[in-house]
C-alpha positions as CSV (number, residue, x, y, z in Angstrom):
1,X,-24.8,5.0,6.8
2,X,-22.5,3.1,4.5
3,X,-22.1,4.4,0.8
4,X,-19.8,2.9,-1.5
5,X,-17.4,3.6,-5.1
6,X,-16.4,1.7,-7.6
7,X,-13.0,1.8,-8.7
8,X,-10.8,0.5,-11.0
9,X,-7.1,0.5,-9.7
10,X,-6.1,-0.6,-13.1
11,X,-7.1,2.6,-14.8
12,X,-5.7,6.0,-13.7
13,X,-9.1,7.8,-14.7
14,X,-11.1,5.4,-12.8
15,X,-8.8,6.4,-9.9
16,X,-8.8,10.0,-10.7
17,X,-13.0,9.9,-10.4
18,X,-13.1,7.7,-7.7
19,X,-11.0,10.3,-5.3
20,X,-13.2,13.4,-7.0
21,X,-16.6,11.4,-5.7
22,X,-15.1,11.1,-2.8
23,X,-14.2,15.1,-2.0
24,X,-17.0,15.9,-3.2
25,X,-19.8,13.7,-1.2
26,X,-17.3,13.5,1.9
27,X,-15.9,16.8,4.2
28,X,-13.4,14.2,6.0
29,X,-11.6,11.5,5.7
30,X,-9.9,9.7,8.7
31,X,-8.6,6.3,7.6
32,X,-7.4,5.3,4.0
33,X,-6.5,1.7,4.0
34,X,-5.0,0.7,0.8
35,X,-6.0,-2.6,-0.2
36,X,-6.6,-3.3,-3.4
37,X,-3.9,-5.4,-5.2
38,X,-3.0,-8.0,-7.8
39,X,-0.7,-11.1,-7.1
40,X,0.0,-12.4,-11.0
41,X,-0.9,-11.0,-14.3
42,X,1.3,-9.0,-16.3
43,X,3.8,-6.9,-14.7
44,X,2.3,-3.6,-15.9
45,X,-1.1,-4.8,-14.5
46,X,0.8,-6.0,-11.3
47,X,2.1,-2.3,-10.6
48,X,-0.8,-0.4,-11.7
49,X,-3.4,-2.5,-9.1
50,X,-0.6,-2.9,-6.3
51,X,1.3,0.6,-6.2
52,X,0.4,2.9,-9.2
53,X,-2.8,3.5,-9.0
54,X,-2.5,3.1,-5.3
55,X,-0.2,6.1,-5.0
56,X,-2.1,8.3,-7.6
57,X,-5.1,7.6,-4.8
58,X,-3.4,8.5,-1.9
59,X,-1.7,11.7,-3.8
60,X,-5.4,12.8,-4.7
61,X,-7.0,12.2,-1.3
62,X,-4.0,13.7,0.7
63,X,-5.6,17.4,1.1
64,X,-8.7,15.9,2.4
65,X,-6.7,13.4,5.1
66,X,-4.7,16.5,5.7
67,X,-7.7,18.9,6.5
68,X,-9.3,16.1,8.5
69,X,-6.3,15.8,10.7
70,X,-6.3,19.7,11.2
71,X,-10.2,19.9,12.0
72,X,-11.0,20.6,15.9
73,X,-12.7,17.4,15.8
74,X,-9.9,14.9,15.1
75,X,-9.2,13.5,18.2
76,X,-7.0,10.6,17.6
77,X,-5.4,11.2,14.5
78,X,-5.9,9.9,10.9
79,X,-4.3,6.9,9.6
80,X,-3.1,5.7,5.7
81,X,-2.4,2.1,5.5
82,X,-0.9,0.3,2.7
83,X,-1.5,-3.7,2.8
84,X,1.9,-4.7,1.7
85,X,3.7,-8.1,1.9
86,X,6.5,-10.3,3.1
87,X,7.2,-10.8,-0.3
88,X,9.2,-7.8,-0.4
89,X,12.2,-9.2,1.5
90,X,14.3,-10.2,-1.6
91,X,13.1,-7.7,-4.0
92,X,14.7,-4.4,-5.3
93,X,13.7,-1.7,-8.0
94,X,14.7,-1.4,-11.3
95,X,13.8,2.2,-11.4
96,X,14.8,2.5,-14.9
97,X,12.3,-0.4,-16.2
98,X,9.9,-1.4,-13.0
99,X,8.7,-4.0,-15.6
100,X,11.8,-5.8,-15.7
101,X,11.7,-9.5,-14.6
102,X,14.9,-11.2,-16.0
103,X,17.1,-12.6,-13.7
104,X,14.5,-12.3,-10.6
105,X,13.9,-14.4,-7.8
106,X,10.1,-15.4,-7.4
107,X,8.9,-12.4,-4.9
108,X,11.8,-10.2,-6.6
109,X,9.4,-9.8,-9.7
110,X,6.4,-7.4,-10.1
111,X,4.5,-8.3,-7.1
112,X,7.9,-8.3,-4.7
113,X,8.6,-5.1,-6.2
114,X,5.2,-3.5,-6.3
115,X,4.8,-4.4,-2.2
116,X,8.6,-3.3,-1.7
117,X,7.4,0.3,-3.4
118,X,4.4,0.2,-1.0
119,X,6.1,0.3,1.8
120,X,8.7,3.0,0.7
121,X,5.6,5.1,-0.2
122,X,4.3,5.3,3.2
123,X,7.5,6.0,4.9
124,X,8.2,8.7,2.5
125,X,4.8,10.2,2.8
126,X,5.0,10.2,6.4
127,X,8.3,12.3,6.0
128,X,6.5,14.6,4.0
129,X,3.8,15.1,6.4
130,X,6.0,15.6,9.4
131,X,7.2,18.6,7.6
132,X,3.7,20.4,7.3
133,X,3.3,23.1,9.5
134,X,1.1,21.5,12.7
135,X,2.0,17.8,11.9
136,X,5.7,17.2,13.7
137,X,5.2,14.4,16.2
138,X,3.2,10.9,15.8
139,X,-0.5,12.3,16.6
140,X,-2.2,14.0,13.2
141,X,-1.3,11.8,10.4
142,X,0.1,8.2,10.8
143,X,1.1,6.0,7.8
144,X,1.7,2.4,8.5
145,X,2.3,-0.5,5.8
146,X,1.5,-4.1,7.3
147,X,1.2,-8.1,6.0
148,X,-1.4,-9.6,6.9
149,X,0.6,-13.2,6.6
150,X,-0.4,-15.8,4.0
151,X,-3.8,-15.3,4.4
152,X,-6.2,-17.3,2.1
153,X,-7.8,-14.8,0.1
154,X,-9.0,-14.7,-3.6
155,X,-6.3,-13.0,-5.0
156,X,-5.4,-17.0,-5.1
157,X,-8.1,-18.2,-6.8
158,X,-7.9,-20.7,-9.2
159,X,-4.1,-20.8,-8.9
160,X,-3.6,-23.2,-6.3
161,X,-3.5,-26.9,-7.5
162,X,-6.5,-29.2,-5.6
163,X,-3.6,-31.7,-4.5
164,X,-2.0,-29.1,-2.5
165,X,-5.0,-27.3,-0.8
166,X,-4.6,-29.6,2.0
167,X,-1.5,-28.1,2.9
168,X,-1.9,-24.9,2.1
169,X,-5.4,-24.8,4.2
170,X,-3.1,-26.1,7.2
171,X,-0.4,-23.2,7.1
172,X,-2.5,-20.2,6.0
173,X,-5.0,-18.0,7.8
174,X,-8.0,-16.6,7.5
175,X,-8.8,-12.9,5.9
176,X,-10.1,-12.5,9.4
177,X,-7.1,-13.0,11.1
178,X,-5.2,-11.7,8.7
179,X,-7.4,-8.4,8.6
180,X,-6.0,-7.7,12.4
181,X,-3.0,-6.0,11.6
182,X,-5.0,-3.6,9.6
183,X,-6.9,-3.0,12.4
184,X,-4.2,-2.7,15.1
185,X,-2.4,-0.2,12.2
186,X,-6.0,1.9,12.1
187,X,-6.9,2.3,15.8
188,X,-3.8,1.5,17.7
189,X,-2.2,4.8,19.7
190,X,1.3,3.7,20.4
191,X,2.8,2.5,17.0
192,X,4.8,5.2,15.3
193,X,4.4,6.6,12.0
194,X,6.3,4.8,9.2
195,X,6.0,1.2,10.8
196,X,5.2,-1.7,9.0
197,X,3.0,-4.2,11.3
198,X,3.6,-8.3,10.9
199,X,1.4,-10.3,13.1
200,X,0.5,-7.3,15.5
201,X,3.9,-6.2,16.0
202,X,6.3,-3.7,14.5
203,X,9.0,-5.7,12.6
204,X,11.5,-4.4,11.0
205,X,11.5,-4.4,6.9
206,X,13.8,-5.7,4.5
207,X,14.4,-5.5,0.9
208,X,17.8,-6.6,-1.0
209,X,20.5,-4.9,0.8
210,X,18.1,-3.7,3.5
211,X,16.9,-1.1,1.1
212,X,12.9,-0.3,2.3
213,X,15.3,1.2,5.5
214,X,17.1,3.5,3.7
215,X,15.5,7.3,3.3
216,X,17.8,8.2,0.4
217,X,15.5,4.9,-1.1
218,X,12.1,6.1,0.2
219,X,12.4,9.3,-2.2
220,X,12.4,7.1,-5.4
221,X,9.4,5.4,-5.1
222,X,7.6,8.8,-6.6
223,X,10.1,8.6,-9.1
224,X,9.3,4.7,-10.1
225,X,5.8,5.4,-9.8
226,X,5.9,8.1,-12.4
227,X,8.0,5.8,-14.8
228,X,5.6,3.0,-14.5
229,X,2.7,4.7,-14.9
230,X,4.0,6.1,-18.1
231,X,4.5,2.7,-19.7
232,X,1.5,1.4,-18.1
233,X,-0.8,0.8,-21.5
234,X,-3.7,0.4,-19.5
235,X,-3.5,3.6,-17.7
236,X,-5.8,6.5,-19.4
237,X,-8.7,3.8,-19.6
């Protein structure tokens, strides 16, 4: 039986509800797939939908994934999956103003640094959870972030000129094949925790002086997350 909730990832008390409705109508939870995102807007906006709100999510749903993954009856793990992007490959944090757009490329923005933060978060929270008592090792909890590619999806409606659909129709893919790396990244047993999937595969991540690789890195994301939630105007909606 499929039930559903609403929620708005641009409002931290829509969040905030949407995980209480879900502990309270659900004893377990064994995947949490991340996918709600943003890919223009204003950069608070950009943040809150992509990684904010996001992380908020994931911080208020982490008791049940972690009772789930203790329970008898958990047989092949559970799985948290961020759908990040190659657009973080030339972007780095301002973690003093996450807002901050002066100066950067065109994925080194918001959105580069939004999906950057994304995958930080799930190496980071896979750390974490490694040091619980009961989860050392690669079977109870798994976090993955993957790209599905330049898959044609709406988060590009309306912003793609008619004159260059043709081309972009011939180099993109469909949210079907696109959706397989989130699949592999949900059922698959032999890819470690705190990979990031491209095309089916575990690729290596990048980020401006290689920084998504770098642990010291991974333990900011909470911090940035804090500071732009703080300036996010939108955020107690």
């Amino acid at each position: 039986r499929i039930s559903f909730v609403l929620i708005d990832f641009l409002s931290k008390k829509s969040v905030r509800d949407g995980a209480a409705s879900i502990i309270g109508a659900h004893r377990r939870l064994d995947m949490l797939v991340l996918n709600a995102g943003i890919g223009s807007g204003p950069s608070s906006d950009v943040w809150m939908a992509n990684q904010v709100g996001p992380f908020l999510f994931t911080k208020l749903l982490t008791p049940l994934l972690s009772s789930t993954a203790k329970s008898s009856s958990c047989v092949d793990g559970v799985r948290v999956v961020a759908v990040s992007s190659g657009a973080h490959k030339r972007a780095a944090i301002n973690y003093e103003d996450p807002y901050a757009v002066a100066g950067a490329s065109p994925f080194g923005g918001p959105y580069g640094q939004s999906k950057l933060a994304q995958i930080m978060h799930m190496r980071e929270l896979q750390r974490l959870l490694r040091e619980e008592p009961g989860f050392a090792g690669e079977q109870a909890i798994r976090c993955f972030s993957i790209t599905p590619g330049f898959a044609l999806t709406n988060i590009a409606a309306g912003k793609i000129p008619w004159l260059a659909m043709p081309i972009v129709l011939l180099v993109s893919r469909s949210p079907h094949v696109g959706a397989q790396a989130i699949k592999m990244a949900c059922v698959d047993p032999a890819v470690p925790g705190g990979s990031y999937i491209s095309n089916c595969y575990v690729k290596q991540t990048q980020g401006v002086d290689s920084c998504s690789n770098q642990p010291a890195e991974w333990k900011n994301f909470g911090r940035c997350a804090r500071i732009a939630s703080r300036m996010t105007s939108t955020s107690d909606q």
